[in-house]
Every structure is written in structure tokens, then in C-alpha cells.
DRENLUMDO-143085 format. One record per residue (C-alpha): residue in one letter; x, y, z. Coordinates in pm, 1 decimal. Layout:
A	X	Y	Z
...
# end
This chain:
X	8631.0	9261.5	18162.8
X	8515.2	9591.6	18230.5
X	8742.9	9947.7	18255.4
X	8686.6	10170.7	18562.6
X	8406.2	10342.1	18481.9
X	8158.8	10018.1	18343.3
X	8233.6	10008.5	18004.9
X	8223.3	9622.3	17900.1
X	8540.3	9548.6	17708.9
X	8526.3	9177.1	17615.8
X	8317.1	8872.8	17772.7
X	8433.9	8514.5	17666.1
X	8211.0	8208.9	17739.1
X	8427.2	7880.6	17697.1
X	8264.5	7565.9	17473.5
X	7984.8	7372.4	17661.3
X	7915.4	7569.7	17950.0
X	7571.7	7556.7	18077.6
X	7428.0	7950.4	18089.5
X	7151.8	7885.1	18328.0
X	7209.3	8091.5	18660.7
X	7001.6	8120.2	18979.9
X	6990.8	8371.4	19155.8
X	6961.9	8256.6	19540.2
X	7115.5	8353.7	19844.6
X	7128.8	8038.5	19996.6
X	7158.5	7669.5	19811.4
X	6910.0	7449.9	19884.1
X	6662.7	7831.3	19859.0
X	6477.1	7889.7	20183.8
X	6382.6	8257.0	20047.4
X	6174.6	8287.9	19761.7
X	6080.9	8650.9	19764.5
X	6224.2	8927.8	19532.5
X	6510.2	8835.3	19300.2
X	6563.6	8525.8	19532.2
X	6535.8	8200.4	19359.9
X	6502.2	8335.8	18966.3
X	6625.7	8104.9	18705.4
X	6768.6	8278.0	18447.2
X	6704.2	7994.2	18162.1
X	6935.4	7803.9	17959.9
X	7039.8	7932.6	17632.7
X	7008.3	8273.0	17780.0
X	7285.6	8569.1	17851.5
X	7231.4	8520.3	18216.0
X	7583.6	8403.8	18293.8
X	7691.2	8711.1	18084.7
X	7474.7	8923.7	18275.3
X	7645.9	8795.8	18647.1
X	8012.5	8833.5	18517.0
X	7981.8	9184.3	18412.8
X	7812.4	9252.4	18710.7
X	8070.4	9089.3	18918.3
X	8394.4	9267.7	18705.3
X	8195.9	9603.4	18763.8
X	8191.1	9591.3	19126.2
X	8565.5	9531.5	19157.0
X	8602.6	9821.4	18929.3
X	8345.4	10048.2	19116.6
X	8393.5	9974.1	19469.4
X	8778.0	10012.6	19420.6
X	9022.9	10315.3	19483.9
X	9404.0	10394.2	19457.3
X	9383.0	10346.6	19851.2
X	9135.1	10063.1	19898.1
X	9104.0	9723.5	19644.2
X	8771.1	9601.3	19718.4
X	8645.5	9256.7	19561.1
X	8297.3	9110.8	19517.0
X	8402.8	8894.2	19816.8
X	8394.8	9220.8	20001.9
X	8102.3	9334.9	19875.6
X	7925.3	8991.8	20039.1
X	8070.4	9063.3	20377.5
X	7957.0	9448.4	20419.2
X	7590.2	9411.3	20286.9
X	7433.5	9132.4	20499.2
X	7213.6	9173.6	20833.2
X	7521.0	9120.8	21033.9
X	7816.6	9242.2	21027.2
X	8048.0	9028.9	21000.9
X	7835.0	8787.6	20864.5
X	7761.6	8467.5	21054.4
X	7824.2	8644.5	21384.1
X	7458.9	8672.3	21524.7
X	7307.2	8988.0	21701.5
X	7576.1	9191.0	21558.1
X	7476.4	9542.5	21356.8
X	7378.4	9522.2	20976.8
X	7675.4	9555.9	20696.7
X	7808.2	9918.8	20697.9
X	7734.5	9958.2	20306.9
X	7372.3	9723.1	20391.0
X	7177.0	9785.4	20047.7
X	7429.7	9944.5	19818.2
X	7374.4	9640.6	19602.9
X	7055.7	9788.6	19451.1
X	7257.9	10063.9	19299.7
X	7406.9	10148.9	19000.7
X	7086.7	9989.5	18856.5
X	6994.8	9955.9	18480.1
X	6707.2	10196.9	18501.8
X	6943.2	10469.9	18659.2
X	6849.4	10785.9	18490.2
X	7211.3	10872.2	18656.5
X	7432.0	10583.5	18483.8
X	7453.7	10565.2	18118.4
X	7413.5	10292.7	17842.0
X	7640.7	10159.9	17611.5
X	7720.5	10322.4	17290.3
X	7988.0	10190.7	17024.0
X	8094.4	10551.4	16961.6
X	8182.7	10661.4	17280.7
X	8321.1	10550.1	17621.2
X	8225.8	10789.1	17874.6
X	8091.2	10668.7	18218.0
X	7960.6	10570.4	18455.6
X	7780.6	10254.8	18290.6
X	7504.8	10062.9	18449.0
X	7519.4	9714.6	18577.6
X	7226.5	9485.1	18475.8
X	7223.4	9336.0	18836.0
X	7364.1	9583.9	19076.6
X	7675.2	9550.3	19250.0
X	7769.7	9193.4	19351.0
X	7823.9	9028.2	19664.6
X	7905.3	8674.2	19480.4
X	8288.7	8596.5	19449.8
X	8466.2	8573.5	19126.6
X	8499.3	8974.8	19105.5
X	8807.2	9186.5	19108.7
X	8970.4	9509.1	19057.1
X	9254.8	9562.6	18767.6
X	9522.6	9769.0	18849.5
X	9796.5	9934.9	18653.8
X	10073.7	10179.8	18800.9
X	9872.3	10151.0	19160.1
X	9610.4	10273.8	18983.9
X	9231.3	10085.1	18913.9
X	9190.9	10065.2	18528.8
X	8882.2	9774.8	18529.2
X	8734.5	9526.5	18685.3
X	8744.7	9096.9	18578.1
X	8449.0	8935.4	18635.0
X	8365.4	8529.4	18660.1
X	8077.6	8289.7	18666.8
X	8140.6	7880.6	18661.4
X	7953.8	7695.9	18890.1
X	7560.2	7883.2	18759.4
X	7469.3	7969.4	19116.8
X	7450.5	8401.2	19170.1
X	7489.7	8395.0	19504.0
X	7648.7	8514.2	19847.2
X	7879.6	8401.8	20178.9
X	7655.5	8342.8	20426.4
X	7955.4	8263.4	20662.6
X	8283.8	8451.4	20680.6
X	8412.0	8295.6	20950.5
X	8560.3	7998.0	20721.4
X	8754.4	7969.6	20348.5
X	8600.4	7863.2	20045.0
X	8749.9	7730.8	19760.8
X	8538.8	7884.8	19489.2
X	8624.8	7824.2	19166.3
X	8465.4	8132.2	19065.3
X	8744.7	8339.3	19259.6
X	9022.0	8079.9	19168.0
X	9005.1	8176.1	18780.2
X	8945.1	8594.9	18816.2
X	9236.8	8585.0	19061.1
X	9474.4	8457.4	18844.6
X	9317.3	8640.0	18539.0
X	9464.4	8961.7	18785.7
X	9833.4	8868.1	18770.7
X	10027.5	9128.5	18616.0
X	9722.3	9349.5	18698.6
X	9676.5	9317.0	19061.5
X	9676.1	9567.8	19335.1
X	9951.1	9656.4	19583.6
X	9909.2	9425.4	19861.6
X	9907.7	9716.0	20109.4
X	9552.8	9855.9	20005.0
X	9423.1	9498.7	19955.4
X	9072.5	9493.3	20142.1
X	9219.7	9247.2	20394.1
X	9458.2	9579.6	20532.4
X	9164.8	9775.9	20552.6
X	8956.3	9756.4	20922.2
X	8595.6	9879.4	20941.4
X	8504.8	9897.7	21296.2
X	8771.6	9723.9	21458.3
X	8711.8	9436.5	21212.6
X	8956.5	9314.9	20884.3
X	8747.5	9310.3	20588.1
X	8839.7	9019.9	20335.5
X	8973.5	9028.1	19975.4
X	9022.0	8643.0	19850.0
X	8993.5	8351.1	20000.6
X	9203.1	8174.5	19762.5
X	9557.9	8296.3	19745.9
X	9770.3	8290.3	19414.6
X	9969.3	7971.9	19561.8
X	9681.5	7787.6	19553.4
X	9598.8	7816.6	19224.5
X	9739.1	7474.0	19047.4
X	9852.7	7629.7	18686.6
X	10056.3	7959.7	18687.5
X	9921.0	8218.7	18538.4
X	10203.4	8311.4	18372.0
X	10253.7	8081.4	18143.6
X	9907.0	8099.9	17962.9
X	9904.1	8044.2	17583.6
X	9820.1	8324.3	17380.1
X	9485.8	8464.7	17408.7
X	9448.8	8417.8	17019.4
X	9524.6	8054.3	17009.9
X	9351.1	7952.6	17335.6
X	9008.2	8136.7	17246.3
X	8963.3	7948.4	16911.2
X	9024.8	7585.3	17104.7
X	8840.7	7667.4	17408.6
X	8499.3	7935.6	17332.3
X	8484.5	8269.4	17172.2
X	8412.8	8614.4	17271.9
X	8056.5	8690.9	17285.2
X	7819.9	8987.4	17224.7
X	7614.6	9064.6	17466.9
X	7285.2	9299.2	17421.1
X	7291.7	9682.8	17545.8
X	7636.4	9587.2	17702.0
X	7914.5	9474.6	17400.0
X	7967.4	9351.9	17067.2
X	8181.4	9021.5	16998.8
X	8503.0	9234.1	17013.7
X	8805.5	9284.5	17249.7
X	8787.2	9727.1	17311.7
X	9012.7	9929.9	17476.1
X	8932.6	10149.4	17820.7
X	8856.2	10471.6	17804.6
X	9159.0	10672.3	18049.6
X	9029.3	10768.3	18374.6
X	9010.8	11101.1	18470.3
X	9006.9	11257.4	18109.5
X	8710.6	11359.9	17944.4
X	8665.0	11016.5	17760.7
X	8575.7	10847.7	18039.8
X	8306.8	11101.5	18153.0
X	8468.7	11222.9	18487.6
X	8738.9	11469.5	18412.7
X	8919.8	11756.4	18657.0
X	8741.1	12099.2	18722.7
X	8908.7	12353.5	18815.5
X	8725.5	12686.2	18735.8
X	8407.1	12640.2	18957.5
X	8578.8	12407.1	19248.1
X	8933.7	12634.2	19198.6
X	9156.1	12504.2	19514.5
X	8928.6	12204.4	19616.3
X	9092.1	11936.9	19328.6
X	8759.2	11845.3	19206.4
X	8597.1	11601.8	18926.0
X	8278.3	11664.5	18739.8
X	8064.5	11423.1	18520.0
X	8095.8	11544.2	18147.7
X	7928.9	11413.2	17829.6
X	8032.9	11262.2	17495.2
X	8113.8	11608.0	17397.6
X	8271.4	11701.8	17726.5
X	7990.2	11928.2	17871.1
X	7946.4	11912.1	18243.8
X	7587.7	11703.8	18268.4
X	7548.5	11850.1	18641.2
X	7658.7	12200.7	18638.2
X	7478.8	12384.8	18928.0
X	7166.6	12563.6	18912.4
X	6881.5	12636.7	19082.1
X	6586.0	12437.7	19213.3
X	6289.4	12348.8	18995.3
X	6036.4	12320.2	19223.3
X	5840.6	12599.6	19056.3
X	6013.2	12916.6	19218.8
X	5847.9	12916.1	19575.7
X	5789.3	12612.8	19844.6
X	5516.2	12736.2	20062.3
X	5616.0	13081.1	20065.0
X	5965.0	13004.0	20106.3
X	6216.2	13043.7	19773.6
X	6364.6	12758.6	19649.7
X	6764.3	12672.6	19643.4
X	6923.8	12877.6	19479.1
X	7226.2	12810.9	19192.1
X	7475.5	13035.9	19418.6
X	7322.9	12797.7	19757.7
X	7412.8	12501.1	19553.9
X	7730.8	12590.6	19486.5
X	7825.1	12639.7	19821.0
X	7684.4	12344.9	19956.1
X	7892.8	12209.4	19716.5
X	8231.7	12369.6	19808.6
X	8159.1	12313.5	20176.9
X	8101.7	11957.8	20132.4
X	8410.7	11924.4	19924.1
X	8682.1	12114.1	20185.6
X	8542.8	11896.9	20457.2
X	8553.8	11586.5	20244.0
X	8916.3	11742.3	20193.9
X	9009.7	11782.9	20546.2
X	8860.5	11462.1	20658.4
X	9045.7	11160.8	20783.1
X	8961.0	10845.4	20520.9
X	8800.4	10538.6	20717.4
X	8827.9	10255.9	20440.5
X	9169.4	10380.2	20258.9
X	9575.8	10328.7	20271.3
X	9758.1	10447.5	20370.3
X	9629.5	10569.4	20717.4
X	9629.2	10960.2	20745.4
X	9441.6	11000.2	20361.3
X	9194.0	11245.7	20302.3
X	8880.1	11148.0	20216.9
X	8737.6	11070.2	19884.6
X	8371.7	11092.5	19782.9
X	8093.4	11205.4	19543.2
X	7848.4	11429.1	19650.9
X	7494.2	11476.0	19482.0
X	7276.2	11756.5	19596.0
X	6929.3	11781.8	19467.8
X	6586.8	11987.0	19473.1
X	6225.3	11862.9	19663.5
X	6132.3	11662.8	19343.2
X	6470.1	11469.3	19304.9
X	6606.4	11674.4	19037.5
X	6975.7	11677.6	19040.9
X	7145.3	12081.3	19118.3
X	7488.8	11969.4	19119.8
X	7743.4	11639.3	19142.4
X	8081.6	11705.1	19217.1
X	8341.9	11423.2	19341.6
X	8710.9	11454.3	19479.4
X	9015.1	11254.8	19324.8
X	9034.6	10913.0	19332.8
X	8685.9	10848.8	19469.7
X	8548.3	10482.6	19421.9
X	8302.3	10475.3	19133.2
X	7998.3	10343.9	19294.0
X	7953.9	10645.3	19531.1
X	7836.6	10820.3	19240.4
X	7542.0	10633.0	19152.8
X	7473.9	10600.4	19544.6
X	7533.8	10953.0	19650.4
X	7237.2	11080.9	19409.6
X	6999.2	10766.4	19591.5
X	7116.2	10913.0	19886.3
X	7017.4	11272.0	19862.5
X	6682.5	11200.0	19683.4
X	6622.4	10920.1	19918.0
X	6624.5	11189.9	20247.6
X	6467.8	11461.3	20054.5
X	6155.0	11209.4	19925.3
X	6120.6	11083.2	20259.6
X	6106.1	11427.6	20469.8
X	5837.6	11596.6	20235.6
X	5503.7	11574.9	20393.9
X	5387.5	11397.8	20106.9
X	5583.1	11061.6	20072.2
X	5285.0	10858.8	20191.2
X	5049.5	10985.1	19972.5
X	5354.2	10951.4	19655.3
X	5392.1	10582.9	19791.5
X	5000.0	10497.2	19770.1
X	4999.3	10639.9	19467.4
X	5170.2	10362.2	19301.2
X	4918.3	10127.9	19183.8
X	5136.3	9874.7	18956.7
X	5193.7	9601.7	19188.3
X	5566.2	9483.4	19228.7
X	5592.4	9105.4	19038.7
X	5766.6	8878.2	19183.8
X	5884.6	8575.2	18971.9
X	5899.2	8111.0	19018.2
X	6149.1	7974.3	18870.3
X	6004.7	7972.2	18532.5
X	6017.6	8350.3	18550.2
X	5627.2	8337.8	18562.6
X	5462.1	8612.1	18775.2
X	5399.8	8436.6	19121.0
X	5334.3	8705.8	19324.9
X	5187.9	9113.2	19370.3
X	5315.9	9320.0	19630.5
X	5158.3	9643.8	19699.1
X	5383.9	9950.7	19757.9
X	5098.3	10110.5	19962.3
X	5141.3	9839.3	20228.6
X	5460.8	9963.3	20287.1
X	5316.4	10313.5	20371.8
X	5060.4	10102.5	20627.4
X	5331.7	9917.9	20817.4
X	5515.6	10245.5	20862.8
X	5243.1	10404.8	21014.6
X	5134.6	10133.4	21222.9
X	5523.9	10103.4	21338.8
X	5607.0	10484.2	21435.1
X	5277.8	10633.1	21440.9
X	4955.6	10760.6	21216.2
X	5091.6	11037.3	21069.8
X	5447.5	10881.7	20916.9
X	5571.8	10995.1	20588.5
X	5311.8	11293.8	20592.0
X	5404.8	11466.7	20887.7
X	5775.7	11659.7	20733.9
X	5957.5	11469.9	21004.0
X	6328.4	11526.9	20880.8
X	6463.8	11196.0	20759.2
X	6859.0	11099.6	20697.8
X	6935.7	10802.3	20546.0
X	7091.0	10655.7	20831.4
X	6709.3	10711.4	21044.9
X	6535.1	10554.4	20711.0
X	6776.2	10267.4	20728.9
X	6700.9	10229.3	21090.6
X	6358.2	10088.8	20970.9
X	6470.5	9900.1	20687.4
X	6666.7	9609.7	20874.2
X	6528.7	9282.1	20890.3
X	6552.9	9300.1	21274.2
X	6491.5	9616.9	21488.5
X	6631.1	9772.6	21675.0
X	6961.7	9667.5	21420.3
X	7117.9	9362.9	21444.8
X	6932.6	9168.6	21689.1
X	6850.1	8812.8	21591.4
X	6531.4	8740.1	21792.0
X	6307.3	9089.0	21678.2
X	6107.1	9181.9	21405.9
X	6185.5	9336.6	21113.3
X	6144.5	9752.5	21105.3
X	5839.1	9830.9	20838.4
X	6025.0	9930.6	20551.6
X	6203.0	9548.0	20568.1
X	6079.9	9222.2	20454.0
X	6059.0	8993.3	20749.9
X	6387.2	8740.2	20798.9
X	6151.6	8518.8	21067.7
X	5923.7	8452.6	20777.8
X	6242.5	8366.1	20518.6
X	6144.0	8676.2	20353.5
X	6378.7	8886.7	20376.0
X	6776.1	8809.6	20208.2
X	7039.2	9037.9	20019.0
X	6808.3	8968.9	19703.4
X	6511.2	9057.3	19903.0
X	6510.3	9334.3	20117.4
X	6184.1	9507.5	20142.3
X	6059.2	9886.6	20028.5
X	6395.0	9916.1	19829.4
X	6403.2	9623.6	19579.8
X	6019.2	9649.0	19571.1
X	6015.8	10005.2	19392.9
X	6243.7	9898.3	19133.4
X	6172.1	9521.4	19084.1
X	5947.3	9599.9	18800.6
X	6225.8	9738.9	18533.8
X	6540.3	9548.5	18698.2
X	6332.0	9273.5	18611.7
X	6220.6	9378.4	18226.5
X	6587.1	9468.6	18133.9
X	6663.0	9129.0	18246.6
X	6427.7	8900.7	18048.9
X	6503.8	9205.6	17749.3
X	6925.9	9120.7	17773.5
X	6935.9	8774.5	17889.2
X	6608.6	8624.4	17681.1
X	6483.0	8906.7	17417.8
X	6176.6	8896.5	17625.2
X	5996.8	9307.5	17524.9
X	6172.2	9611.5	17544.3
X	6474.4	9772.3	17767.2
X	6380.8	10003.2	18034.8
X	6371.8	10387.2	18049.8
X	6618.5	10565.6	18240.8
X	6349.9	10580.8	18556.9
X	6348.8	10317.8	18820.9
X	6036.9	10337.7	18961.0
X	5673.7	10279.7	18858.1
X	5549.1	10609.9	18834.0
X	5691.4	10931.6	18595.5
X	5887.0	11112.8	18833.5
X	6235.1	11208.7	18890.0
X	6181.4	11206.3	19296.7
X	6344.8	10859.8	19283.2
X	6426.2	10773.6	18928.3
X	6745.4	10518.2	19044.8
X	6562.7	10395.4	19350.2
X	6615.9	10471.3	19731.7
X	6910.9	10381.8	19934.5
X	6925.0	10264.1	20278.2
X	7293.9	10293.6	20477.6
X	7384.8	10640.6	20612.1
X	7532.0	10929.4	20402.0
X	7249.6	11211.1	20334.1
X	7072.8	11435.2	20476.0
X	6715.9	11698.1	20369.9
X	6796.2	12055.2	20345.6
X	6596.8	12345.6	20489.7
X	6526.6	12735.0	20483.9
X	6438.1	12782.6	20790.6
X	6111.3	12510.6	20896.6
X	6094.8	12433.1	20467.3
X	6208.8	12123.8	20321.8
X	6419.1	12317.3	20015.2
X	6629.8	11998.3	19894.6
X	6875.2	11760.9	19997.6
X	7260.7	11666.6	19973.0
X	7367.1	11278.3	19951.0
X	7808.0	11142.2	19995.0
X	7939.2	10834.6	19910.8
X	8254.9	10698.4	19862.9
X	8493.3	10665.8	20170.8
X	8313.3	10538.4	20552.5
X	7949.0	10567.8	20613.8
X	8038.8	10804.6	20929.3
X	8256.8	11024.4	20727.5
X	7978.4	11069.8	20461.1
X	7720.7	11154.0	20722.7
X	7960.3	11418.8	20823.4
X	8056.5	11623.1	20501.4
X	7697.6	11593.8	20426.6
X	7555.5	11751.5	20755.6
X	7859.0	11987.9	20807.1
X	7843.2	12053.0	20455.1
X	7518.7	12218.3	20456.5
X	7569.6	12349.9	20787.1
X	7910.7	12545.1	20672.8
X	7753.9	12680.7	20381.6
X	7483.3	12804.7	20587.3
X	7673.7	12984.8	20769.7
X	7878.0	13123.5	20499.3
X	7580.1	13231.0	20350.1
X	7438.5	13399.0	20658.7
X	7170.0	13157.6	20730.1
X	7004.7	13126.3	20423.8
X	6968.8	12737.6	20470.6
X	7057.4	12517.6	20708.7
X	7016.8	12150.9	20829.0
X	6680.6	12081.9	20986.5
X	6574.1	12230.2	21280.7
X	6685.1	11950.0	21594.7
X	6277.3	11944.5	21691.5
X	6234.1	11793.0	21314.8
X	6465.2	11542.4	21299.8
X	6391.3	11153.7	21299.2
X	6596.0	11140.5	21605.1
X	6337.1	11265.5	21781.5
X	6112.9	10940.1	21742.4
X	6110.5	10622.7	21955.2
X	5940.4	10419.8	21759.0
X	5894.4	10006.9	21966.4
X	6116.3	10213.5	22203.7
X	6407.2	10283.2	22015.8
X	6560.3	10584.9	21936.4
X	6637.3	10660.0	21565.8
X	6912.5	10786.1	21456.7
X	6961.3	11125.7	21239.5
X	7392.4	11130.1	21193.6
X	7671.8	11005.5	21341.3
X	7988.1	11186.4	21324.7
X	8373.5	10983.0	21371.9
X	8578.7	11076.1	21626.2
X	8897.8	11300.2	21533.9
X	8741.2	11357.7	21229.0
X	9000.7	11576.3	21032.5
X	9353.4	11569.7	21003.8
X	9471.3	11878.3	21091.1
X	9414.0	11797.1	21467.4
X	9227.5	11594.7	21734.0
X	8898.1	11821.9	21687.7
X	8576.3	11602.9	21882.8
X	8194.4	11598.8	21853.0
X	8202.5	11775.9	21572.7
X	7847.9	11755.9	21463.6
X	7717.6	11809.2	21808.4
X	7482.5	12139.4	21828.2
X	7444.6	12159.0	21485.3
# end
């Protein structure tokens, strides 16, 4: 069990289980690349590990106005959405479950003498079933989290009903404590299709609930509560309260007066991203770099249209929208994360990949940062001996061979929606019979798989693997708060690949960029690229979005357009208002 913001309050392991887990998304394993097909040995913590994993998700990827389960989570990340309906478009969150990582320099790491938030996850978020949100007062308070059957896995197929025992026993550890069935994930449509919540329903399970023994009794005849390293001690702890300072996201109302913001606040309840200016050593090419009041803005823009948005994935219809948003300078260095009320969790984490992933990738020299890299990525057998090397800097060759010679170094502007146009496993998106784009590993070669998916796993493989082998086996050392290989803030929790950020500009100069998470990839491209544009304006032109000539959009790369943003229709909720990004 986890509260809402990651911290672990209690894991139980009943008498005789067996603790070895693989990792696999599919069972007999076809795909053997990345975290794909790891055993995580017997005697270890690995079951641990994929519980509190799985109880964080429910707790991060829920809302007051959406209750999201790890179920959920399998059917929104996968190279089709839904998945097991061919030549259809990748998830619309494909790759948030390489965030929230445990070498975030953004998520913290447990402490006994505080709770603040947001924690880390030793695996990411989790697309296998047996995790749920906690509710109290129709509000999120945790997350429960269950592993049974030692396979870490995924739904290949949506189109039928399992009956996981994974999902049977977190269900009914929810009664009392589950969500109002109106904001249950199966009310909630994403592109004209009903996500999914449960596939067992609480008549199904064969012993009520309700008439459990008492926890004290039944824990000394059936296992014990366990400690588990960097994550909890053998104890039963309470949840910190959401939305006061002990949790580490509290109200602020002096900077963001009027716009009913939350900030991120330490163990002594100072703001850990108050804004400021960029540190990028005072000029970029001539050209000054953003300023604290130009962050600030961006800032307050983003948050009144965030604010006057209609929510996509949130009950009831006619909400506003809820998100974090992260803006940062050219090296990656956070100038300000704000987030409205209520927003899910995990847009935190994502919303800083986001803006450092479009800002890395528009600065003329990504390429050369990428070949730079000379620690291999390991992959792992079984045995979790090194079986493979992967080269980062063959990334940087495919890229140019796919859109043309002078990729990456060229200051091409770059959202995250264009750099996760060539990070699907088929390209152009979603159709079965083509090749992958050249940030993907391929799926014709069984390559590529949720565990596996290319340029993204590959930069942080390295450290999610070391804190694995340090919690689950007391193999070496934890890893630092910095994802990738090299000692650089530019991507320190690794790179994200579904839309939601865009670079920002002074005119033709990359000066930053601004990443949003939290409530409909469409609506987060929008607050971020009206965002900037708004403050722009506001600020009489003193930054703006790139110029239309620099955009991704303008590349065709096999023929295909990328794309830079897409905007929803009817946006806001004050009226009927169209193409509202068009122009801009």
C-alpha cells in the first residue's frame, strides 16, 4: 500500500510464496531485448519491487475525476490502441511507463522522518493488473498493489476478460476504499473508445471482503509485513494528507494569486521550484537567456489556459483541466513547476521529461550529446548476466539515415508529439506491416515490446537496472538522482515520447522549453503551445514558440509528415472557440 504521493506504507508477503518474478510481456517470451525476459531471482525483493510499483500507479495515474488502474495503464501504452486491434494508432500515454523512474533527480527517496512526495517507483508505472487507486470522501488517498502468479507482465488483448488473480485480491482489498463508480476508468472515453478499469467485478470475487478477520490475527497465521530496502521498514505508517505541506505539494497562492495553484515544497516546506532565471551562462548566441519574470509568465499563461480548458479524461463532463507544468532552460535545468488542483500525480514526473525532452532534442547539438555517450546500454539473460551492448550513438545513425544527414544538429524545432512520431515501432503510427521509426526498436524483429522500446529505455537501462539488483538482491550501490549515463541535467529522468511539450524561442534561439501532463495528450499540447504563445504576447514578444519554418512539421521523412501539436476541438469552456492553435 502506498498513499497518493508514493510513500510505501506497508507491504505483506504471505508464508511460502515463491518471490521470483519475470519480467516479460508476453508468456512463452518472444522478446528478449531491454527489461523483457529478466528474472528477478528467488529469495529476492522482486515481488516487493512489482507490488509497489503496481499500488503506485493506481495512486499516480488517479484523480478526483478519473480512477485509473494498472489495467488501464496496459491498455493506453501499447503500439495500438486499443490493444489487439491491428493498424490502429499507438496508446495515447505510449511510453509514460518509463517515468517516475528511480534515478529521477525530480522524485524523491524514502526517508523515515518525513513524508513529502512525489516518491519514485523502482519499475515505472505499471501496465500489469493487480493495481488500484484508494479512495476516501471521493478523494484518492493511495494506491494497493498485488503480485501472485510471479509473471510482471501486460494484456496483450483487450478485446476479452481475464480472470487474474492478481486483480481479484487488490479489488477486494479496495472495498470500503473504492472510487465512485461514475469516474471509474470504464466512464471515461479517449477517442471515441471506453477505457477499462477491472475485469473482475466485486461479485465475482468468492469470499466477501467484508467479513475479513482482523488484520492482526490474520498476518501472524498467514505472512508478515516486510521491509523492503530504500522503500519501507517492517511497519504499518500512516499517509501523509494531500495537499498540505507534508505531502510535498501544498496550495500557492502569492505567486499564482487567482489561478488555484500547487507547488512542490520540501521537508521544511520551501518551494524546491520557485522561478528563476535560466542558467545557461547569461547569453545563447547573442541572445539573453529566459528570464525569472519570462518564466513566470509562461507559467501563469499555461495555468489560465489549463484553467479554461475543457478536461478530456475526467468526470464529470464540463471539468476544467488539471495538469503539471514543468518549464526548463537549454541544459534541462528546471525554472519553475507549478500544477493545478487535483492533478494526477504522474504528470509531474512526466511533465519535466517532457519539457527537457523537446528542449534536448531542438538544440543543434543533440547528436553530438548522444555520441557522446560511450557506456554501452547492458542488456540482461535470465540469470541477470550482461548479454548484450547497445550503443546510444547508433541511435543518432538511424536518425540521420531516416530524416536526413543533418538530424539532431540542424535546431529543427522538436515537440514531443514530432519525437514520438519516430519512436513507434511502426511508421507512419500504427500500421502493422512498416518499419519501425529510428528512435524505436524494431517489432518485425521481436525487438521492440512495452519493456523494450528503443532510444527511451536505452538511456536509462543502465541505473533502472543497478537500483534493481541494489533493492531486490544487494547487488552494489543505489543510483544517483541522474538517469542517464553521462553528468548532465539535460535529461537527468530520461526522455518521454507521447505529446505534451514544446522548445521555447527568442526570436530564431532555442532559450528553453515548457512540458504538461496530467489531463488528455491534446489538451497538454495546447496549454503548452498557447502557453508560451500568450505569454509572449503579454510580454510584447520577448519569446515565443518557434518560428513555423523550424518546426518538425516541416519534415517528411519516408513520406510522412511529422507532426509539431495538435490542438482539441472546442477547447475551452466558456464557448465553442475552433482551431485554436492555428497561426500560431
Amino acid at each position: 500500500m502506498v498513499d497518493r504521493v508514493g510513500n510505501v506504507l506497508a507491504v505483506f508477503r504471505m508464508n511460502g510464496i515463491d518471490t521470483q518474478v519475470t519480467i516479460s510481456s508476453t508468456m512463452p517470451a518472444t522478446v528478449e531485448t531491454g527489461l523483457d525476459n529478466i528474472v528477478l531471482p528467488s529469495g529476492a525483493d522482486g515481488d516487493a519491487l512489482a507490488a509497489i510499483a503496481k499500488a503506485i500507479t493506481g495512486a499516480y495515474l488517479s484523480s478526483g475525476g478519473n480512477a485509473f488502474s494498472t489495467r488501464t495503464a496496459g491498455q493506453i501504452i501499447q503500439e495500438h490502441f486499443n490493444p489487439g486491434e491491428d493498424n490502429q494508432p499507438g496508446g495515447p500515454l505510449f511510453g509514460v511507463q518509463f517515468s517516475q523512474l528511480p534515478c529521477s533527480d525530480f522524485s524523491l527517496r524514502y526517508d523515515a522522518n518525513n513524508s513529502i512526495g512525489p516518491q519514485r517507483s523502482p519499475l515505472g508505472l505499471s501496465a500489469d493488473s493487480g493495481g488500484f487507486p484508494l479512495y476516501k470522501n471521493n478523494e484518492v488517498v493511495g494506491g494497493i498493489g498485488v503480485i501472485s502468479d510471479n509473471h510482471y507482465g501486460i494484456d496483450k488483448n483487450i478485446l476479452n476478460f481475464d480472470n487474474d488473480d492478481d486483480e481479484s485480491i487488490a479489488l477486494a482489498a479496495t472495498i470500503g476504499f473504492e472510487p465512485d463508480i461514475d469516474i471509474q476508468a470504464n466512464r471515461i472515453t479517449v477517442d471515441g473508445k471506453t477505457l477499462r478499469y477491472s475485469d473482475i467485478r466485486l461479485s465475482d470475487i468468492s469470499i466477501t471482503p467484508q467479513t475479513a478477520q482482523n488484520f492482526d490475527a490474520l498476518a501472524n497465521s498467514v505472512g508478515e509485513l516486510i521491509a523492503v530496502t530504500a522503500y519501507t521498514d517492517s511497519i504499518i505508517q500512516r499517509g501523509s494528507v494531500f495537499g498540505e505541506a507534508e505531502s510535498g505539494i501544498r496550495m500557492e497562492n502569492e505567486k499564482y494569486a487567482g489561478f488555484d495553484a500547487f507547488v512542490f515544497v520540501d521537508e521544511n516546506n520551501e518551494e524546491r521550484f520557485i522561478p528563476q532565471s535560466g542558467t545557461d551562462g547569461g547569453m545563447l548566441n547573442g541572445v539573453s537567456v529566459l528570464t525569472e519574470n519570462e518564466v513566470l509568465q509562461i507559467l501563469k499563461s499555461s495555468l489560465d489556459i489549463a484553467n479554461r480548458a475543457r478536461a478530456q479524461i475526467r468526470r464529470p463532463l464540463g471539468s476544467q483541466a488539471r495538469v503539471t507544468i514543468s518549464v526548463v532552460d537549454t541544459q534541462g535545468r528546471p525554472l519553475g513547476i507549478v500544477r493545478t488542483r487535483d492533478a494526477p500525480v504522474f504528470g509531474s514526473d512526466v511533465s519535466l521529461q517532457k519539457a527537457r525532452t523537446a528542449t534536448f532534442f531542438s538544440n543543434k547539438d543533440a547528436a553530438q550529446t548522444l555520441n557522446k555517450i560511450v557506456n554501452p546500454t547492458q542488456y540482461f539473460d535470465t540469470d541477470l548476466m550482461v548479454d548484450d551492448l547497445i550503443d546510444i550513438a547508433d541511435y543518432v545513425s538511424a536518425i540521420k539515415a531516416f530524416v536526413g544527414s543533418t538530424a539532431l544538429s540542424d535546431g529543427v524545432a522538436f515537440s514531443d508529439r514530432a519525437g514520438g512520431n519516430l519512436s513507434r515501432p511502426f511508421y507512419a503510427d500504427g500500421i502493422q506491416n512498416n518499419d519501425n521509426g529510428p528512435l524505436s526498436k524494431s517489432y518485425r524483429n521481436d525487438e521492440w515490446s512495452v519493456f523494450s522500446t528503443g532510444l527511451q529505455l536505452d538511456l536509462v537501462m543502465n541505473k533502472v537496472i543497478q537500483h534493481v539488483l541494489f533493492v531486490a538482491a544487494g547487488v552494489g550501490n543505489d543510483t544517483n538522482s541522474i538517469c542517464t549515463d553521462y553528468k548532465s541535467t539535460r535529461l537527468a529522468n530520461g526522455i518521454q515520447i507521447f505529446p505534451g511539450s514544446v522548445p521555447i524561442y527568442r526570436g530564431n534561439q532555442l532559450v528553453g522549453g515548457i512540458g504538461v501532463s496530467g489531463d488528455g495528450v491534446d489538451q497538454d499540447d495546447m496549454i503548452a503551445f498557447l502557453g508560451v504563445h500568450n505569454a509572449g504576447l503579454i510580454l510584447s514578444g520577448s519569446i515565443n514558440n518557434a518560428p513555423i519554418d523550424m518546426r518538425a512539421d516541416n519534415l517528411t521523412p519516408q513520406g510522412v509528415r511529422l507532426r509539431y501539436v495538435q490542438c482539441p476541438q472546442s477547447p475551452f469552456l466558456e464557448g465553442n472557440q475552433q482551431n485554436v492553435c492555428q497561426g500560431k
